[in-house]
FIGUMI-515710 format. One record per residue (C-alpha): residue number from 1; x, y negated, z negated; chain; residue in three letters. Coordinates in steps of 0.1 Angstrom, whole numbers, plus 5000, padded with zeros to 4 digits. Layout:
BEGIN
  keti     u     v     w  sedo  kolti
   NUM     X     Y     Z     A    ALA
...
This chain:
BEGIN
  keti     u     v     w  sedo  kolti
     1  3903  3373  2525     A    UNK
     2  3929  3399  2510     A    UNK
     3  3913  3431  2491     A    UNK
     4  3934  3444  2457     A    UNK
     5  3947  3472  2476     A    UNK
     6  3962  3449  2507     A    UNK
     7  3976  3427  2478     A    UNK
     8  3989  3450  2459     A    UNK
     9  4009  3465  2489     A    UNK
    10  4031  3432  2495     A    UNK
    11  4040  3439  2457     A    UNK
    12  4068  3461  2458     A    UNK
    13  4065  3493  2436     A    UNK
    14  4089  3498  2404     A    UNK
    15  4120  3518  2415     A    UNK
    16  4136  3547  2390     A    UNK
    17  4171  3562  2386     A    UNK
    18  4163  3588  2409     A    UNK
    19  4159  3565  2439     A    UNK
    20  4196  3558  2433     A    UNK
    21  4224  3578  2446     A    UNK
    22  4251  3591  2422     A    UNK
    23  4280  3572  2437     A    UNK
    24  4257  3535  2430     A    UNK
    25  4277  3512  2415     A    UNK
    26  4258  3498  2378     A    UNK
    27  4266  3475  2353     A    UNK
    28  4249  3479  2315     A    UNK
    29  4239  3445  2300     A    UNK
    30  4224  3439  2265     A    UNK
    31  4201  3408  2259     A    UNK
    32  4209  3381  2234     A    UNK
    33  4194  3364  2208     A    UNK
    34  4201  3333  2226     A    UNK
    35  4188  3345  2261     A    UNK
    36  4155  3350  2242     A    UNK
    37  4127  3330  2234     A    UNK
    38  4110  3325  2203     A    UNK
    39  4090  3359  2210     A    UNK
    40  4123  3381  2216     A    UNK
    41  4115  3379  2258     A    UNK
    42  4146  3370  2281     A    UNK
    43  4141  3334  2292     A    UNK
    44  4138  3336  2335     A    UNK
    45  4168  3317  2343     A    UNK
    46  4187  3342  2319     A    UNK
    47  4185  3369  2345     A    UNK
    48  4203  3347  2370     A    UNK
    49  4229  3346  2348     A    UNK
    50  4230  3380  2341     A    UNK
    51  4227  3390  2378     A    UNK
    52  4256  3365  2386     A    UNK
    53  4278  3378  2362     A    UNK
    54  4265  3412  2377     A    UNK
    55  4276  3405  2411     A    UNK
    56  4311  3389  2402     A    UNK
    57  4318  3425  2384     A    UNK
    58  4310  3441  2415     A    UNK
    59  4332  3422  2436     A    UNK
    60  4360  3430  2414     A    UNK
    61  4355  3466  2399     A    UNK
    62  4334  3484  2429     A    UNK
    63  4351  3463  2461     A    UNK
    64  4385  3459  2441     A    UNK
    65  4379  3421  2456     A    UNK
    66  4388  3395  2431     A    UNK
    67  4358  3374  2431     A    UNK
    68  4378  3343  2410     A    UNK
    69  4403  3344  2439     A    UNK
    70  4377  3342  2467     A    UNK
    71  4365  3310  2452     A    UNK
    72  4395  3298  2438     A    UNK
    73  4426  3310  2457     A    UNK
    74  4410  3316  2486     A    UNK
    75  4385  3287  2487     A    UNK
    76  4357  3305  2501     A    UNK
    77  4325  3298  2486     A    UNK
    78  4300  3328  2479     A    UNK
    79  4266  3308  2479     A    UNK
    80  4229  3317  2472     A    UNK
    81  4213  3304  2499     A    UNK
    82  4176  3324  2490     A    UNK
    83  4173  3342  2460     A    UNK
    84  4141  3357  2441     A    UNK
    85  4134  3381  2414     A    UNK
    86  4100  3408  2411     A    UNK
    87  4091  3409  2373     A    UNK
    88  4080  3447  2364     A    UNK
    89  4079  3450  2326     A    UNK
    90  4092  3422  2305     A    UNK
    91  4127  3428  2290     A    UNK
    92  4134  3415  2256     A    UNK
    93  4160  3409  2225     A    UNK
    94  4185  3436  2221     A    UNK
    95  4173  3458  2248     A    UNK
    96  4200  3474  2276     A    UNK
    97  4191  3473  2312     A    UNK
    98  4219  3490  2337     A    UNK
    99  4218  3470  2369     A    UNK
   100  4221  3488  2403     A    UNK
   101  4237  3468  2432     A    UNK
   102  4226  3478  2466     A    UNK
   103  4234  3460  2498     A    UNK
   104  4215  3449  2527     A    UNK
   105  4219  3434  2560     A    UNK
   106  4255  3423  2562     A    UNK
   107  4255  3397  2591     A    UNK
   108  4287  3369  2607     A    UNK
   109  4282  3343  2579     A    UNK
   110  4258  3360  2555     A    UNK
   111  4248  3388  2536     A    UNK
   112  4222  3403  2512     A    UNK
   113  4226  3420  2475     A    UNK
   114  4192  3438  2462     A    UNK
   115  4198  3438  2418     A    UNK
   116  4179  3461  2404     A    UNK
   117  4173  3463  2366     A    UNK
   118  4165  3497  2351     A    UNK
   119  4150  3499  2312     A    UNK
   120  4157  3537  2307     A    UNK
   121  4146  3552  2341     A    UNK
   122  4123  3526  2353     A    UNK
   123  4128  3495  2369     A    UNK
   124  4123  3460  2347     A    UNK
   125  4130  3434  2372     A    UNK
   126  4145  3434  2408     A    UNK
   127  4170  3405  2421     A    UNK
   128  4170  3396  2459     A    UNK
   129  4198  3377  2472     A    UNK
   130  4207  3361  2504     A    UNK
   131  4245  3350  2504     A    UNK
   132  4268  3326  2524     A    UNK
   133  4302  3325  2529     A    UNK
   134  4313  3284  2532     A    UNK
   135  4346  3268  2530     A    UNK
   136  4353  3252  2501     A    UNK
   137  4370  3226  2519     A    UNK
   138  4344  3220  2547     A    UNK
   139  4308  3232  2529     A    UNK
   140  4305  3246  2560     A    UNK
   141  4294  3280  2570     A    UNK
   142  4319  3305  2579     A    UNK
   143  4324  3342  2592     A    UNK
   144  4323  3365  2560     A    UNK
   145  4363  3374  2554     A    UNK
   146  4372  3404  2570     A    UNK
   147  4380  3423  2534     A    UNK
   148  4351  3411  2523     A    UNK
   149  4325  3425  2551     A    UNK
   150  4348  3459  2553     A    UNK
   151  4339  3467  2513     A    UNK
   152  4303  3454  2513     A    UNK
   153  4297  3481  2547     A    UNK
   154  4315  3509  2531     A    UNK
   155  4300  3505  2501     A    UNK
   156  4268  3503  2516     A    UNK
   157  4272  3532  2542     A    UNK
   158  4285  3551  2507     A    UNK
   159  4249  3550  2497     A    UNK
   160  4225  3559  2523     A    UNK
C-alpha cells in the first residue's frame, strides 16, 4: 500500500515561468464562452483543442514548418499516438493562459511535445504528447522528415 507522500511524488509538481528559458517558444490563448460549461470552467476536451491549435502554431511560427503542407502537400500525417494532460488549478471563462512548448525525446518515427499552460506564473494544466509521423497514403509509420527532426533538435537543444 502507497503512503500520501509516495503518491504524491508520481504527481508531478506545478511548473512557473522561471523554469522556462527566455528563448521558449509560447502561445497566449483566451477561453470562450463556448469552451465553458455552465460554471465558466473549460470543458476537458477544450484543452485538446487548444493544445492542437498550439502545436500547429508552433510548427509554423517557431520551426518556420508549414504544418497545413505537412499534412496536405506533403501527406505526412502528424498523429497522437499517446497523449495525457495533469490538471493543476482549473482554468475558466475569459481567463489567458500562455502555453510553453518544450520537446522531448525525438526518435526515427516518433517524437514527444510537453504543453505547458501557465495562469500568470504558475502552471494550470500540462499537455504530454507522443507523436507519429505516417504516410497519408500508406497509414503507415515513417521516419520523421528530415526538416522536421532538424527544427524539433534545434529548437530543443535551444532550450536546455
Amino acid at each position: 500500500m502507497k503512503t500520501s507522500a509516495q503518491s504524491a511524488s508520481l504527481y508531478p509538481a506545478p511548473k512557473t515561468k522561471a523554469d522556462f528559458l527566455k528563448n521558449a517558444w509560447s502561445r497566449s490563448v483566451i477561453f470562450r464562452h463556448g469552451q465553458c460549461d455552465p460554471a465558466g470552467i473549460v470543458y476537458t476536451p477544450e484543452f485538446f483543442n487548444v493544445f492542437n491549435q498550439v502545436i500547429e502554431a508552433f510548427f509554423c511560427e517557431r520551426l518556420g514548418i508549414n504544418y497545413y503542407d505537412i499534412l496536405g502537400r506533403r501527406r505526412t500525417g502528424l498523429g497522437y499516438v499517446q497523449t495525457s494532460a495533469t490538471f493543476f488549478t482549473p482554468c475558466m471563462m475569459g481567463e489567458e493562459v500562455e502555453v510553453f512548448v518544450s520537446v522531448g525525446r525525438v526518435g526515427r518515427k516518433s517524437y514527444q511535445l510537453e504543453l505547458c499552460a501557465m495562469k500568470g506564473d504558475t502552471e494550470a494544466l500540462r499537455g504530454d504528447f507522443t507523436i507519429v509521423t505516417t504516410s497519408l497514403e500508406t497509414h503507415q509509420s515513417i521516419e520523421i522528415p528530415h526538416d522536421i527532426k532538424d527544427a524539433l533538435l534545434a529548437y530543443a537543444t535551444s532550450n536546455i
